[in-house]
N, C-alpha and C positions, 0 to 999 in steps of 0.2 A: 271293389275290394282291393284291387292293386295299389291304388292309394292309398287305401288305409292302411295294408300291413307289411307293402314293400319294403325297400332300403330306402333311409331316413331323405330330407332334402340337405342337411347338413354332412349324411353318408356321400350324395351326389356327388355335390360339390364337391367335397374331398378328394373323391376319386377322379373330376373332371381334372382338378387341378395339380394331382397327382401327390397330393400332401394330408397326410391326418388331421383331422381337425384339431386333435391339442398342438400339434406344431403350428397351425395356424394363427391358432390363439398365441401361440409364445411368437410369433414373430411379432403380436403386435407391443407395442410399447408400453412400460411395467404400470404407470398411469391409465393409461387405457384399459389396461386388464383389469385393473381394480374397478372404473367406474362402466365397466359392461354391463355387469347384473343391475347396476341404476340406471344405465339408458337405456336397455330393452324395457326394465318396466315404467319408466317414462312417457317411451314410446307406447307401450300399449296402453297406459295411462291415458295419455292424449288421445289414440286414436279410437276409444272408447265414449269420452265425451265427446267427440267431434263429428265423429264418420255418421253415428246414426240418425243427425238432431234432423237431417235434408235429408230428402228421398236417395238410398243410393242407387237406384236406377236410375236416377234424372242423367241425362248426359244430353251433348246438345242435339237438335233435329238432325235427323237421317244418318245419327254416328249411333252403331250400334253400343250398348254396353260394354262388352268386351273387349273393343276396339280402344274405346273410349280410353279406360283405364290400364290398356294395355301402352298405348301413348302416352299418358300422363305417368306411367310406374317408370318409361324408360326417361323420359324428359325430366324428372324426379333426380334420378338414380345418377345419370351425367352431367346433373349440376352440380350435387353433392362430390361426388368424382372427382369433377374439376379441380376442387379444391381442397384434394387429401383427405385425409381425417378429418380434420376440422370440420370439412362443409359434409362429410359423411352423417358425423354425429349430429349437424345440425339439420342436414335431411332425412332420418333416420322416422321420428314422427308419421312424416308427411309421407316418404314409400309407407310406412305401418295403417296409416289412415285409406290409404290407398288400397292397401289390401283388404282391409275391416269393409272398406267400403265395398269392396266385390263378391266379400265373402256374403255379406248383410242382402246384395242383390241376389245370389242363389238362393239364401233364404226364403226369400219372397215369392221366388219362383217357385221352389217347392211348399207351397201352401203354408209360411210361416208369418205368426205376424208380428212384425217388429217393434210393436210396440209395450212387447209384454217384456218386461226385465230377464226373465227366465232365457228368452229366446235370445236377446243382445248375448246374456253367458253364455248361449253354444254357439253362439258365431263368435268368441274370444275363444273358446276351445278348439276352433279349428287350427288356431295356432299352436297347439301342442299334438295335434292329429295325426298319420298321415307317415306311416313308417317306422319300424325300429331301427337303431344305432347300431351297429356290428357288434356294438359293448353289451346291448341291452340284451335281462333274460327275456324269453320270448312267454314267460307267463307273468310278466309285470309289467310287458310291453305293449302288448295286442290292446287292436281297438277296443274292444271291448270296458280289460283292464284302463285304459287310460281315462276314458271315459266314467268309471264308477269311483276311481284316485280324484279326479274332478271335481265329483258330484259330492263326494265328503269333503272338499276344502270348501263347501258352500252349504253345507249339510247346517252350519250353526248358523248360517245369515236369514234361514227361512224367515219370508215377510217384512224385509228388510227393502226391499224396490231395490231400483238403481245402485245406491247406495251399497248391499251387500256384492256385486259383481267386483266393486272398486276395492275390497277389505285386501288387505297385502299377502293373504295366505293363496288366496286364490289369483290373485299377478303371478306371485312367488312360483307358483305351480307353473304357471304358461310358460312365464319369462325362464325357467331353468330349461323346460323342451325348447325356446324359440331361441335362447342365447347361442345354441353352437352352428345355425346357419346363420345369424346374422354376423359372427366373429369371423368368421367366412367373408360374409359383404364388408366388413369393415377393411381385413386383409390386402381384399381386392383394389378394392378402392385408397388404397393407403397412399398411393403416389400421385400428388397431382397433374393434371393432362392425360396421363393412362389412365388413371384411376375414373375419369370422366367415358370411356369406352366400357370398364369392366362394368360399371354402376350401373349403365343401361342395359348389359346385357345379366348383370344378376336379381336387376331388378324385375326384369322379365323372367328369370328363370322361379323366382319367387313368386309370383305373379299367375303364372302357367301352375306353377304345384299346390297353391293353396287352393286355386279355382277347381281344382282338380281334388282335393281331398274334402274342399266344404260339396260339391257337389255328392260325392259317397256318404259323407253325414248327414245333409241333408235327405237325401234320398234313403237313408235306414231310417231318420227319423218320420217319413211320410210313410215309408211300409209299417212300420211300428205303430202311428196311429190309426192304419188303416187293420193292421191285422194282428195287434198287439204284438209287447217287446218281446213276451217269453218267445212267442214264434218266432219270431225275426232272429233273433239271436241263435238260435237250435237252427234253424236254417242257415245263417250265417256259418256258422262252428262250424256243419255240415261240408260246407262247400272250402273254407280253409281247411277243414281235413284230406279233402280229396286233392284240393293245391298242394299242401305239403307232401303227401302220398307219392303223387307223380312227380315232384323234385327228386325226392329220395330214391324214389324208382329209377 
């Protein structure tokens, strides 16, 4: 549940780096800022047809999973680095494919099978999952909510395969929750040679949060088939009531 309703990974970062995330986004350059909302849904474009066509738990003998692509997010991330923006926006994809691809192996773990269309769309919504924004109200925000906002930008693709996951209302949806950490990594990485340190370590930090919140999704949605949703969710409420409680208290 921490993952799912804590402070966002784009709230994080902000605070790691001790700057708001719209200042973030204004430092970055006025071309850039325009073509952000095109390259995150590029990027999940891409990593959408890509990540799931191979097993993504294939990784090589005796390297576990999470190792695997925890290697490959930072090696990813410091190439991109190296070479500013530039080589950010042209690795941008590849850490997203990277991610999709570890999200897809939690899936799996939790009794999903990845080869139903349905199931790739809630491994893309894990990138809009996974904490509210300081801005956001807290009843438009919560898992829950984000989660049924989702299911209506897909609500008119029923029976449409593959195909409907790709339709731009429902990118549109991910990519507005996934744009303000990745404006973040872009920031980061804006300088070349430093930019190749920040990129491995945000790409890990990215890495570390989403495994962390497809794990919580997944996991509601395996108690859900097991003991259906209205339960789960009344159960759920329940225990974010009593989190919130002892904050306040």
């Amino acid at each position: 549940m921490r993952q799912l309703e804590d402070v966002s990974l784009a709230a994080r970062l902000a605070a790691l780096v001790g700057t708001p995330v719209e200042a973030l986004k204004n430092r970055l350059p006025g071309p850039v800022q325009g073509m952000l909302d095109g390259a995150v849904r590029g990027a999940i474009t891409t990593a959408m047809k890509t990540a799931l066509r191979t097993n993504p738990a294939g990784t090589p003998p005796s390297v576990p999973s999470a190792w695997f692509h925890r290697g490959m997010a930072a090696a990813s991330g410091a190439a991109g680095g190296a070479f500013g923006l530039p080589g950010t926006l042209l690795e941008l994809p590849v850490s997203t494919t990277l991610l999709l691809r570890q999200i897809a192996a939690i899936a799996a773990e939790n009794g999903e099978d990845l080869s139903r269309p349905e199931v790739a769309a809630e491994c893309l919504k894990v990138f809009a999952l996974g904490g509210r924004d300081a801005r956001d109200d807290a009843a438009e925000s919560g898992y829950f909510a984000v989660r049924l906002a989702l299911a209506e930008a897909l609500k008119t693709a029923a029976g449409r395969g593959v195909s409907a996951i790709l339709l731009p209302g429902f990118i549109g949806a991910i990519a507005a929750r996934f744009g303000g950490p990745v404006a973040i990594k872009l920031s980061a990485q804006a300088a070349p040679l430093i930019g190749a340190a920040a990129g491995a370590g945000v790409n890990l930090a990215f890495l570390e949060h989403f495994r962390g919140v497809a794990e919580g999704h997944f996991t509601v949605r395996r108690l859900e088939r097991a003991h259906g949703a209205p339960a789960v969710k009344l159960a759920y409420e329940a225990i974010q009531s009593e989190r919130d409680a002892r904050f306040v208290g």
